[in-house]
PDB file of N, CA, C and O in Angstrom, chain B, residues numbered from 101:
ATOM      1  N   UNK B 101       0.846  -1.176   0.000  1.00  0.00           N
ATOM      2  CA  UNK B 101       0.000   0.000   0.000  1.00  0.00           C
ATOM      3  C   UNK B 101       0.891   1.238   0.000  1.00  0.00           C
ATOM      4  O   UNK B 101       1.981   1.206   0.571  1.00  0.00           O
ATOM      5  N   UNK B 102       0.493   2.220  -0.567  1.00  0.00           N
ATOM      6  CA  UNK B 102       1.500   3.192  -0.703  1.00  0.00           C
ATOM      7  C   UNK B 102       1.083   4.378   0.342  1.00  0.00           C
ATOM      8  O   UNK B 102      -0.041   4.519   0.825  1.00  0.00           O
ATOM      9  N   UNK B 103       2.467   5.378   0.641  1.00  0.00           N
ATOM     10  CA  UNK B 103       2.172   5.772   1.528  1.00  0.00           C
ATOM     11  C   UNK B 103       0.886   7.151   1.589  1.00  0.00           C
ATOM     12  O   UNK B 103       0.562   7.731   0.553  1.00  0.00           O
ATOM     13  N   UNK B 104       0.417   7.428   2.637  1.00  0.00           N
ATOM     14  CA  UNK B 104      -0.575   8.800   2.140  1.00  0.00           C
ATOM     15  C   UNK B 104       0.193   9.431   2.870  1.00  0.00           C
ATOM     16  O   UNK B 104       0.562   9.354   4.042  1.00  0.00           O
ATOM     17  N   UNK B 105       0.471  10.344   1.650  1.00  0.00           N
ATOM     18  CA  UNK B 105       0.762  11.791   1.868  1.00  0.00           C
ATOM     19  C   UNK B 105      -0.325  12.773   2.133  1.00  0.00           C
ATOM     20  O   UNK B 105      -1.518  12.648   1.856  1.00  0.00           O
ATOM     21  N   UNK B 106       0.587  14.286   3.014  1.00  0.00           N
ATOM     22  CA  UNK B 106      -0.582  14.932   3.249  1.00  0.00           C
ATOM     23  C   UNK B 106      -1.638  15.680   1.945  1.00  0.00           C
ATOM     24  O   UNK B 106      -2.802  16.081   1.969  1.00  0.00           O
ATOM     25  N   UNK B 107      -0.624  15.628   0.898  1.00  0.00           N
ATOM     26  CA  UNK B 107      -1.744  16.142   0.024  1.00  0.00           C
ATOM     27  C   UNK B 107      -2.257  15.259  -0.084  1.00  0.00           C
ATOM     28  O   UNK B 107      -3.093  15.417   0.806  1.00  0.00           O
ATOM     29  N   UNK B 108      -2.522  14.107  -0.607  1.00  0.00           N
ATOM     30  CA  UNK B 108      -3.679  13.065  -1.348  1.00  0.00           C
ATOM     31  C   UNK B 108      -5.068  13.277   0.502  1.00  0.00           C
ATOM     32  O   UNK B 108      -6.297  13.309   0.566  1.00  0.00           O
ATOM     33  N   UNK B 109      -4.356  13.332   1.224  1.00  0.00           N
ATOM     34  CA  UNK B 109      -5.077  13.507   2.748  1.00  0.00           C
ATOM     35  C   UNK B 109      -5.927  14.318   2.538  1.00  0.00           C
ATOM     36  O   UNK B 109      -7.139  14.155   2.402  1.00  0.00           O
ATOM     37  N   UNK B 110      -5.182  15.432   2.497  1.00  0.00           N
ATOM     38  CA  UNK B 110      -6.357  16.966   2.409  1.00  0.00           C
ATOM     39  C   UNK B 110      -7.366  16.830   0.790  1.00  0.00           C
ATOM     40  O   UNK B 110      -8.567  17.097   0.758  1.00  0.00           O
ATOM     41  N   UNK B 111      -6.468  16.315  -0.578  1.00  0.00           N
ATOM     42  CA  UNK B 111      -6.978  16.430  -1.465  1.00  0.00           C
ATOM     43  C   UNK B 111      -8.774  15.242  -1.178  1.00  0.00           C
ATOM     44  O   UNK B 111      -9.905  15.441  -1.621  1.00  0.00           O
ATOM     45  N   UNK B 112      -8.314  14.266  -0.408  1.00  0.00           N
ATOM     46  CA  UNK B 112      -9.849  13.549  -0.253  1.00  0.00           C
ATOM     47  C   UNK B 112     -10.520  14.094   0.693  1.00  0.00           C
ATOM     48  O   UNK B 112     -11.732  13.932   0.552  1.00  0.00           O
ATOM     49  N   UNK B 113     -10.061  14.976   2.073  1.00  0.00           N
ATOM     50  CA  UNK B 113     -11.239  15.224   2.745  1.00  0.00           C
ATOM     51  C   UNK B 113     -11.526  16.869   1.750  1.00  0.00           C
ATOM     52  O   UNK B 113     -12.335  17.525   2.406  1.00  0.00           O
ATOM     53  N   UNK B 114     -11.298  17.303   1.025  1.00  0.00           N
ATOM     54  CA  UNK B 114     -11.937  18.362   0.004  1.00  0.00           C
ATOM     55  C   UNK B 114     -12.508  18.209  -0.694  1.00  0.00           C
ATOM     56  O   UNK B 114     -13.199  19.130  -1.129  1.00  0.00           O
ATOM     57  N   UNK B 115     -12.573  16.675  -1.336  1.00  0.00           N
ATOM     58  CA  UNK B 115     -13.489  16.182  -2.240  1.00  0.00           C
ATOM     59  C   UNK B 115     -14.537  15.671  -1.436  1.00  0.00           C
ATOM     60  O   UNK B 115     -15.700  15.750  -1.832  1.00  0.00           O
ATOM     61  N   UNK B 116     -14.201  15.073  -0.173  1.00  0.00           N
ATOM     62  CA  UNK B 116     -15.275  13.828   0.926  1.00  0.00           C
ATOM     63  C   UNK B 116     -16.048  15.736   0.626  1.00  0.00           C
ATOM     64  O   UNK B 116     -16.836  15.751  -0.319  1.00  0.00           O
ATOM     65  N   UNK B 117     -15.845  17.126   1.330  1.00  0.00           N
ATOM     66  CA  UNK B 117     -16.388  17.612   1.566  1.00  0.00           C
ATOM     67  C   UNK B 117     -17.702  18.402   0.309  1.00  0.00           C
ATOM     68  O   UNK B 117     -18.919  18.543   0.432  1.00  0.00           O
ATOM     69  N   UNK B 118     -16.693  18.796  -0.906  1.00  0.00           N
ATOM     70  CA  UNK B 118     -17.549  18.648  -2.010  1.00  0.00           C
ATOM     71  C   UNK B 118     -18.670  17.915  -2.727  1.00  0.00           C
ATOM     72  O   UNK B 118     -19.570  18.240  -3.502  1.00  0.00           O
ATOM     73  N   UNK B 119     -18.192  16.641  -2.076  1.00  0.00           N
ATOM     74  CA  UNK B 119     -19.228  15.538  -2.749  1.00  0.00           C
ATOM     75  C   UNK B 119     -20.327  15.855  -1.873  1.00  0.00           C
ATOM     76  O   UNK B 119     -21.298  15.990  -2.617  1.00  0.00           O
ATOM     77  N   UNK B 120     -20.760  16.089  -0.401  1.00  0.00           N
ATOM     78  CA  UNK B 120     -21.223  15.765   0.421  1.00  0.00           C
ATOM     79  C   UNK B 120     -22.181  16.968   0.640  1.00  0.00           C
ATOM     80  O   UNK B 120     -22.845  16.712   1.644  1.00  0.00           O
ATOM     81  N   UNK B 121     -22.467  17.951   0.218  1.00  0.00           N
ATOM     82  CA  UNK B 121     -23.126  19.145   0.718  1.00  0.00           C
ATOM     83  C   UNK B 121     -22.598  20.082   0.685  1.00  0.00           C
ATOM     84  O   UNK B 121     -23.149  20.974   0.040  1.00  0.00           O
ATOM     85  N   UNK B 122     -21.569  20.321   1.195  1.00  0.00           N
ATOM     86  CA  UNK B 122     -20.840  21.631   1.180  1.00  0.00           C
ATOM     87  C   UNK B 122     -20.307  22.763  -0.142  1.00  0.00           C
ATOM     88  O   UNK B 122     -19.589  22.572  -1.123  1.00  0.00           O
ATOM     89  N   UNK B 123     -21.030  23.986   0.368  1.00  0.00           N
ATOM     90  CA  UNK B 123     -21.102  24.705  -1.115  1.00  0.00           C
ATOM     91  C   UNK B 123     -19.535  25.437  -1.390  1.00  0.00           C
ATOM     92  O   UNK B 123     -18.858  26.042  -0.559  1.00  0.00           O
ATOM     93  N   UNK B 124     -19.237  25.187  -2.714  1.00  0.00           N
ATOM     94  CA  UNK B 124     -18.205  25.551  -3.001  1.00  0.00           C
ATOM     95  C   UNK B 124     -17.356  26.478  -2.695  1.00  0.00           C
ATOM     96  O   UNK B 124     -16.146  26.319  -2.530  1.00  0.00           O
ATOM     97  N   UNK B 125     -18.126  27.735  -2.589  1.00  0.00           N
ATOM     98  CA  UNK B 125     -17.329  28.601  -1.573  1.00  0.00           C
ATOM     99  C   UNK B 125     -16.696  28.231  -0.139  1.00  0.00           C
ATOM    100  O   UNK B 125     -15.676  28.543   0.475  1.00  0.00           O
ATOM    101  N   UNK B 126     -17.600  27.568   0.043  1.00  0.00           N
ATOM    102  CA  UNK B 126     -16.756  26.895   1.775  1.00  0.00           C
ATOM    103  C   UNK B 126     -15.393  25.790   1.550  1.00  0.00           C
ATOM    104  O   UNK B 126     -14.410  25.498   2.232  1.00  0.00           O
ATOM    105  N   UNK B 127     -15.847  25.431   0.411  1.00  0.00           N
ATOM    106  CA  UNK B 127     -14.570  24.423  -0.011  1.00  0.00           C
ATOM    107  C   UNK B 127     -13.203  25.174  -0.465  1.00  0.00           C
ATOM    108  O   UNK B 127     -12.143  24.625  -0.164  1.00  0.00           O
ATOM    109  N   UNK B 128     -13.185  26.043  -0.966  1.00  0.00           N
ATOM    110  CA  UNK B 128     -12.467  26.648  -1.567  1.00  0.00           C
ATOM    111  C   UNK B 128     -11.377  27.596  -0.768  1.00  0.00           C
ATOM    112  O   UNK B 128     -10.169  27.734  -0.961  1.00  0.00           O
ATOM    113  N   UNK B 129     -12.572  28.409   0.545  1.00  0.00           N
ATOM    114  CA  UNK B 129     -11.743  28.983   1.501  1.00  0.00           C
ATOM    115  C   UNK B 129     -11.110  27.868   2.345  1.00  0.00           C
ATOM    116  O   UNK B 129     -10.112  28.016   3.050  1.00  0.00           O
ATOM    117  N   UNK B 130     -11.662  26.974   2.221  1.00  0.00           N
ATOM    118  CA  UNK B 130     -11.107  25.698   3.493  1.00  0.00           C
ATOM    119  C   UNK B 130      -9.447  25.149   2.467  1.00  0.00           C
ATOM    120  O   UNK B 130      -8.563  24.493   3.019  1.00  0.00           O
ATOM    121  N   UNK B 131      -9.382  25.478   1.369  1.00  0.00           N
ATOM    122  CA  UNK B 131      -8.525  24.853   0.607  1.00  0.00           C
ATOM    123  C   UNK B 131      -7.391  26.056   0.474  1.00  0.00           C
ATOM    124  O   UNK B 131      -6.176  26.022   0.279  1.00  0.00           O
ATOM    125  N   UNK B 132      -7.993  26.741   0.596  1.00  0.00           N
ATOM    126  CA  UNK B 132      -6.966  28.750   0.755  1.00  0.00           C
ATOM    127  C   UNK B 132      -6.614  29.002  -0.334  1.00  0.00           C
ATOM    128  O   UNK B 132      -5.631  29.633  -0.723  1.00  0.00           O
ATOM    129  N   UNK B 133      -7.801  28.276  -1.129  1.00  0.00           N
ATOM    130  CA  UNK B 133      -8.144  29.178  -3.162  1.00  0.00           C
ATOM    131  C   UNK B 133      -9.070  30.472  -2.754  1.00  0.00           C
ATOM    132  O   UNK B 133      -9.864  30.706  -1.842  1.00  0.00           O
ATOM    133  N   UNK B 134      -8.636  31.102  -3.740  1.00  0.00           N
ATOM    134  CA  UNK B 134      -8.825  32.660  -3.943  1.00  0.00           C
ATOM    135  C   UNK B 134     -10.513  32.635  -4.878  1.00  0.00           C
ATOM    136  O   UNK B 134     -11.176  33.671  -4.929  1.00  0.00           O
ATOM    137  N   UNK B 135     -10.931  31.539  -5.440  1.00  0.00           N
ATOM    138  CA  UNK B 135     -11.622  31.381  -6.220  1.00  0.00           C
ATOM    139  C   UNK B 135     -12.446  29.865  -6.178  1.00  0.00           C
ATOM    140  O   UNK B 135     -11.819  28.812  -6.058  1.00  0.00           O
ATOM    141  N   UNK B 136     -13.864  29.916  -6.288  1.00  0.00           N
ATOM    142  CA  UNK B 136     -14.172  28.233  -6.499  1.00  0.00           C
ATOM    143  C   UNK B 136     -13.860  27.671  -7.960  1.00  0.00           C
ATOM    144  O   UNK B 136     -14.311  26.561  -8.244  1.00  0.00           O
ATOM    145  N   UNK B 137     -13.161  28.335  -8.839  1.00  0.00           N
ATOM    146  CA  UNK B 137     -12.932  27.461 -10.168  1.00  0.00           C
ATOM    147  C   UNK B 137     -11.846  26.201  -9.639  1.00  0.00           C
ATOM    148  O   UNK B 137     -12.382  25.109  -9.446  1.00  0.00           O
ATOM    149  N   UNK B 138     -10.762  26.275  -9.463  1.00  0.00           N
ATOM    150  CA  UNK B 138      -9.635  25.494  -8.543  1.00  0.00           C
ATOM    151  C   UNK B 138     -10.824  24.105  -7.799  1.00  0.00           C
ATOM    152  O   UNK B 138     -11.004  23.014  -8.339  1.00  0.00           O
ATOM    153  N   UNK B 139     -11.415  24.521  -6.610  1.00  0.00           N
ATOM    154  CA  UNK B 139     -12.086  23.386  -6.619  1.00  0.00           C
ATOM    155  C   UNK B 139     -13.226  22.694  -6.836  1.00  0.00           C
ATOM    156  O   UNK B 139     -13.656  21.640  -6.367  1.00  0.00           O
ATOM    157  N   UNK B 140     -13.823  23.803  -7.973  1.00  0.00           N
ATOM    158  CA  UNK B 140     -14.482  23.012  -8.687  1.00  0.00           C
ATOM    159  C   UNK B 140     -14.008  22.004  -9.785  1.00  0.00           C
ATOM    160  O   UNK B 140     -14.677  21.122 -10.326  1.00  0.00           O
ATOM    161  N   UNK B 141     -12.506  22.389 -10.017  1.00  0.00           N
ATOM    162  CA  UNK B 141     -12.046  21.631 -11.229  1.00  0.00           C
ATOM    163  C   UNK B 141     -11.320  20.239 -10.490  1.00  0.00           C
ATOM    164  O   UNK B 141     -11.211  19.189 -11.123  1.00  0.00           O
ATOM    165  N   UNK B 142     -10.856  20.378  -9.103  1.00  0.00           N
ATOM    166  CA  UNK B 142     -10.503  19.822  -8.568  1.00  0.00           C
ATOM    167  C   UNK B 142     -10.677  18.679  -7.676  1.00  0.00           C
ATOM    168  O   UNK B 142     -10.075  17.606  -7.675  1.00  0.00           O
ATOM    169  N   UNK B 143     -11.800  19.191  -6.765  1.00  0.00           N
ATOM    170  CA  UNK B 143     -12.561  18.643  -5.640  1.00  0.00           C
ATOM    171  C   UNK B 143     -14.100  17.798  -6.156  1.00  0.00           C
ATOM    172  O   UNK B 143     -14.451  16.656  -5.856  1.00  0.00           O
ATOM    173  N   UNK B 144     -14.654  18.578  -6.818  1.00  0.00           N
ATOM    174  CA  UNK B 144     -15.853  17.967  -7.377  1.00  0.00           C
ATOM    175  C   UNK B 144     -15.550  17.077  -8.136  1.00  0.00           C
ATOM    176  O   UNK B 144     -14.726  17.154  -9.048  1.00  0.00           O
ATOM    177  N   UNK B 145     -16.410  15.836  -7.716  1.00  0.00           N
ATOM    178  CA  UNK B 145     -16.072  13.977  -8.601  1.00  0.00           C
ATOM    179  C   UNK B 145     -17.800  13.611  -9.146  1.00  0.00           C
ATOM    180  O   UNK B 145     -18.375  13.270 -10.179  1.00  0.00           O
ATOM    181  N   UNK B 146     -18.070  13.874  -7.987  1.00  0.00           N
ATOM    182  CA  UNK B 146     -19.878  13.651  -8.527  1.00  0.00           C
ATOM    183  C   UNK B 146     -20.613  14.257  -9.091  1.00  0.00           C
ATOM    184  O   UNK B 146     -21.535  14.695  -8.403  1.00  0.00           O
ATOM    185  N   UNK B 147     -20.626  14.596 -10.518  1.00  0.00           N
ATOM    186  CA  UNK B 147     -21.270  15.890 -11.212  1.00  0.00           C
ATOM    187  C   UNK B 147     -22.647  15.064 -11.536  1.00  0.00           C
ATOM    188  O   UNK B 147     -23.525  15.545 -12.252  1.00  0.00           O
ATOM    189  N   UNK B 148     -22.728  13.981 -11.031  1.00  0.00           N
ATOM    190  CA  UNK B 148     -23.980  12.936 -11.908  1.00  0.00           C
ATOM    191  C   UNK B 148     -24.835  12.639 -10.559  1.00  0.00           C
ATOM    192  O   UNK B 148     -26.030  12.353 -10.634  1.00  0.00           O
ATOM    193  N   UNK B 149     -23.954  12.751  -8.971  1.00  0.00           N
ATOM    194  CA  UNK B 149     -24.689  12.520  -7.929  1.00  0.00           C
ATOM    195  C   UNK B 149     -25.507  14.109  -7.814  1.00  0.00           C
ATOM    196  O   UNK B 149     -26.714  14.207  -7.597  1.00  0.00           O
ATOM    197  N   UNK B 150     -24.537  15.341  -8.016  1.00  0.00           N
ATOM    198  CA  UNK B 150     -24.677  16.767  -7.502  1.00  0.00           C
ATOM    199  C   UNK B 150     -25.911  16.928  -8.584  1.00  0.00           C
ATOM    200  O   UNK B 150     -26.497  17.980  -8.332  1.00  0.00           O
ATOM    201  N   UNK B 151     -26.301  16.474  -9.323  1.00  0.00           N
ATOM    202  CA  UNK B 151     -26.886  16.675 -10.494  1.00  0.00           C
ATOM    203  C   UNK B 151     -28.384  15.832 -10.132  1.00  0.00           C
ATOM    204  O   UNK B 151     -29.363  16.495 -10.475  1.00  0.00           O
ATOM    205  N   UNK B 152     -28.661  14.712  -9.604  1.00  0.00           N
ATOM    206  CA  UNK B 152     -29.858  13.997  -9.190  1.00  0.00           C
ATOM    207  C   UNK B 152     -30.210  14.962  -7.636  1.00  0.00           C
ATOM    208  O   UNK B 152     -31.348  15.140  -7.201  1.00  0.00           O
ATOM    209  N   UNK B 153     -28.928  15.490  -6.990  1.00  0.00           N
ATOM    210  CA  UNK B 153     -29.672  16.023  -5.841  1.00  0.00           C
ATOM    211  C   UNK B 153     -29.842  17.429  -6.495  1.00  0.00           C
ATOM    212  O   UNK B 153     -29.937  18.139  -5.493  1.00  0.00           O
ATOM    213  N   UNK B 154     -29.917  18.089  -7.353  1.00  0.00           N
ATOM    214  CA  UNK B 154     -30.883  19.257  -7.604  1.00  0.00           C
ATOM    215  C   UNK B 154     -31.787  18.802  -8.346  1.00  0.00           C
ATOM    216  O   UNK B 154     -32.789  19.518  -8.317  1.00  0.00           O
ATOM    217  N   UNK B 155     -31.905  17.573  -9.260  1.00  0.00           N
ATOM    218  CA  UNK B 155     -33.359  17.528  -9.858  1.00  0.00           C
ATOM    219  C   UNK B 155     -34.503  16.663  -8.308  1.00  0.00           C
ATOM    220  O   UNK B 155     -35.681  16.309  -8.290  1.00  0.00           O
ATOM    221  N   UNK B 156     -33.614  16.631  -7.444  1.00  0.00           N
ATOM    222  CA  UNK B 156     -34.784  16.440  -6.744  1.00  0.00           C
ATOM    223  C   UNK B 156     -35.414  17.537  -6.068  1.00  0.00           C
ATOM    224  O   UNK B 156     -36.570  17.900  -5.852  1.00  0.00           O
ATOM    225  N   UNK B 157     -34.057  18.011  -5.766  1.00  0.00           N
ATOM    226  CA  UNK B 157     -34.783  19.651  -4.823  1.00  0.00           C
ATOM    227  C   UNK B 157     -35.981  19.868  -5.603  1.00  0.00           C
ATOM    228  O   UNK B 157     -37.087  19.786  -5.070  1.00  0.00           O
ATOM    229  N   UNK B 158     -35.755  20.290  -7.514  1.00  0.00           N
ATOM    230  CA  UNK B 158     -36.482  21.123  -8.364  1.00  0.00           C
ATOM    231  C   UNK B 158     -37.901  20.293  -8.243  1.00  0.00           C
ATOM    232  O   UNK B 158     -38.916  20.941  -8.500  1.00  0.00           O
ATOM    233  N   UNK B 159     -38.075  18.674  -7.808  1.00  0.00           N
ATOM    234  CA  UNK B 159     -39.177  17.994  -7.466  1.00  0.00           C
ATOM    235  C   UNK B 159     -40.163  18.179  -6.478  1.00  0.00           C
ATOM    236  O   UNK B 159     -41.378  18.020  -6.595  1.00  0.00           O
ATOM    237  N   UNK B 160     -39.351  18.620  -5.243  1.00  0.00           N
ATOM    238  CA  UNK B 160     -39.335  18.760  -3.609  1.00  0.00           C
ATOM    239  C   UNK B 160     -40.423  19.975  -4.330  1.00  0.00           C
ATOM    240  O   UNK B 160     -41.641  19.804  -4.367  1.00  0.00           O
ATOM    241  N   UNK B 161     -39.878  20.943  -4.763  1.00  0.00           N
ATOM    242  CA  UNK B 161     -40.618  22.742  -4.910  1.00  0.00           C
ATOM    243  C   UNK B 161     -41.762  22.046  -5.984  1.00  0.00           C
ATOM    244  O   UNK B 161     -42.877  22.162  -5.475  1.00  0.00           O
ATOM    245  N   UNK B 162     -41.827  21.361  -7.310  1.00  0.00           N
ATOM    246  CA  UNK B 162     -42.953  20.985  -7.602  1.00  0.00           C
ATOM    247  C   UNK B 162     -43.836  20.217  -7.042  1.00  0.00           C
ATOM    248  O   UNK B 162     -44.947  20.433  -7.526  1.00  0.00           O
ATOM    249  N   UNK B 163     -43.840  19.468  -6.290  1.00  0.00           N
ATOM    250  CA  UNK B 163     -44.507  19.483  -5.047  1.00  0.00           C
ATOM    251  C   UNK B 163     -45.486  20.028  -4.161  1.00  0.00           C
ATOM    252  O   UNK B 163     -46.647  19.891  -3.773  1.00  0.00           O
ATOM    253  N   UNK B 164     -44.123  20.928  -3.990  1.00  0.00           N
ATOM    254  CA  UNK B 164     -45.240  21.791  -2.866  1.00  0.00           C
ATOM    255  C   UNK B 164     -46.213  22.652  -3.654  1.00  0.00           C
ATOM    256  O   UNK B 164     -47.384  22.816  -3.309  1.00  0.00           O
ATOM    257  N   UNK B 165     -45.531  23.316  -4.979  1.00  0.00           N
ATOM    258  CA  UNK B 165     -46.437  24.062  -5.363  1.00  0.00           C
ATOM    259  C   UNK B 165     -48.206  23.210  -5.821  1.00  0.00           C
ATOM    260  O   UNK B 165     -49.354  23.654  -5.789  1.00  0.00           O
ATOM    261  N   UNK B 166     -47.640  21.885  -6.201  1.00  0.00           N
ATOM    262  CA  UNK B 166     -48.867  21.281  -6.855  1.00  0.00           C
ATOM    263  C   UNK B 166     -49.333  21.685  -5.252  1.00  0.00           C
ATOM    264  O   UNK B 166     -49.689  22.857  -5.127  1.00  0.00           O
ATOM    265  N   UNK B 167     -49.370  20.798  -3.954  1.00  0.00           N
ATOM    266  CA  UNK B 167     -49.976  20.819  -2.780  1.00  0.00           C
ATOM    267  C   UNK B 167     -50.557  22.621  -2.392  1.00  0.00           C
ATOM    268  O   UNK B 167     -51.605  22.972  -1.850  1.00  0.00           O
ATOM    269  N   UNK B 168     -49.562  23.358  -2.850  1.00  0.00           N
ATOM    270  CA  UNK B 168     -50.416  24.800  -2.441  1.00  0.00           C
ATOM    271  C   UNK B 168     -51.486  25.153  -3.514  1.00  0.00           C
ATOM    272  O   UNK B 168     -52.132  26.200  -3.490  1.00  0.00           O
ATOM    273  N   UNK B 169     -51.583  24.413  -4.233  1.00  0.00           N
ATOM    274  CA  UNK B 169     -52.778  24.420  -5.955  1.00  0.00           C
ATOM    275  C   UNK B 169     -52.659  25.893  -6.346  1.00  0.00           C
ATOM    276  O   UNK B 169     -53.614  26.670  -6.343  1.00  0.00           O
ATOM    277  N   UNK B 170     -51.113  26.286  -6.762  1.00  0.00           N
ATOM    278  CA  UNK B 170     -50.864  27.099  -7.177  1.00  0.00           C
ATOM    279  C   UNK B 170     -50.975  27.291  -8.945  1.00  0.00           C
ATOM    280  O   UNK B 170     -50.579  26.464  -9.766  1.00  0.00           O
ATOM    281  N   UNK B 171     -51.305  27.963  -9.098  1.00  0.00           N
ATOM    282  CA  UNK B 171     -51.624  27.731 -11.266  1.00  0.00           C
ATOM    283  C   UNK B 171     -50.221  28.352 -11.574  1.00  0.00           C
ATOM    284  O   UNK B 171     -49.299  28.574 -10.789  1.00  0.00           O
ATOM    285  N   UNK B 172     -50.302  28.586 -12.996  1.00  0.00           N
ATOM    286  CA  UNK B 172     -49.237  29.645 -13.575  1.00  0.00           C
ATOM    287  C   UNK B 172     -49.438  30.675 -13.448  1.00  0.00           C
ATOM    288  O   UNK B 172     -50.643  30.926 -13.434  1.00  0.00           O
ATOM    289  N   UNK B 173     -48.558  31.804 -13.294  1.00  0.00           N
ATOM    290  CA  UNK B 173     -48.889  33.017 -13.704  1.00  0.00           C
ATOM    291  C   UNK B 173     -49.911  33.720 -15.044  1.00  0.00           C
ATOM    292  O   UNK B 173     -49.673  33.266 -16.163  1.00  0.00           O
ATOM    293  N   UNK B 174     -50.421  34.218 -14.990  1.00  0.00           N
ATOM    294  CA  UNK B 174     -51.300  34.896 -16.226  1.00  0.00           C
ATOM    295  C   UNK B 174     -50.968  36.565 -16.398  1.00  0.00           C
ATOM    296  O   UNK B 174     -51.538  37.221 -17.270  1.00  0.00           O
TER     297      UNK B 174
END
């Protein structure tokens, strides 16, 4: 097994944290990037998990709106 170094260390708990909820800006200052492009190009692995948890949110809000029997705008 090879050894872990501290980058591959920090580089997975930045991704554990990206994958997991945490919005990019928080990742980014936690990483002491000036910018979230760095770990978005970096840290983010699940673009297919991050991607089913907003089409559910966008479900969660159709939802509620059907339950508030809200129409369209006119």
């Amino acid at each position: 097994m090879p050894p872990i170094t501290f980058h591959k260390l920090r580089s997975s708990c930045l991704t554990y944290l990206a994958n997991n909820g945490t919005d990019l800006f928080t990742v980014a200052k936690v990483a002491g990037h000036s910018n979230t492009q760095t770990a978005e190009k970096y840290y983010v692995d699940g673009y297919d998990s991050n991607k089913a948890v907003a089409a559910s949110t966008f479900d969660k809000l159709d939802d509620l709106v059907k339950k508030a029997n809200i129409n369209e705008l006119q």
